[in-house]
C-alpha positions, 0 to 999 in steps of 0.5 A: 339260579344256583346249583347245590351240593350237599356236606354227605359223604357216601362210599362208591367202590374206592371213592367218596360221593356226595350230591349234586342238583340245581333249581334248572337243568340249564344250571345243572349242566353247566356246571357238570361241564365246567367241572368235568362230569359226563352228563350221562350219569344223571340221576332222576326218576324213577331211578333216582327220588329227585334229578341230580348227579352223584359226584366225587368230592375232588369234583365237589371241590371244584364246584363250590369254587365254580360257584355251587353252594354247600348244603346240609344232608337235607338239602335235597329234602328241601330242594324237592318240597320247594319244587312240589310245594310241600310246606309239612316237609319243609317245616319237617327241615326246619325242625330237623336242623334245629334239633342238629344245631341244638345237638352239635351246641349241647352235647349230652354227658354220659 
């Protein structure tokens, strides 16, 4: 079972945060021990929309040389459809990188 982290970037106080989540528990804390987060700073509900740790880029870094995989910004969305079943968000997903790709390929001239 893989763990994720997605390609966000959000500012906490000095530094640069992103995500990070796994389909297990297990998964998820071995990789927190492998790259050296406290598996205090879990992050689930009802704090947090779905089970996760928020994490500094250079901790990314070494995740995805540890083995994670990169996601996009709606990585999460589709982490937490697949777990509930939910295929209208899943679809949701798709469109959403669809649209992306088609935007990033087809700038629009001012």
């Amino acid at each position: 079972m893989p763990v994720y982290v997605d390609d966000v970037v959000h500012n906490y106080g000095r530094m640069k945060m992103c995500h990070m989540w796994a389909d297990s528990m297990d998964e998820l804390y071995a990789m927190v021990d492998i790259i050296g987060v406290n598996r205090r700073w879990l992050q689930q509900p009802p704090k947090a929309s779905w089970v996760h740790f928020d994490i500094c880029i250079s901790k990314k870094k070494l995740a995805i040389q540890n083995g994670a995989i990169l996601t996009d910004k709606y990585g999460p969305i589709e982490h937490v459809a697949r777990l509930t079943g939910n295929a209208k968000k899943l679809e949701m997903v798709a469109k959403c990188r669809a649209m992306f790709k088609k935007e990033v390929r087809e700038p629009t001239l001012l």
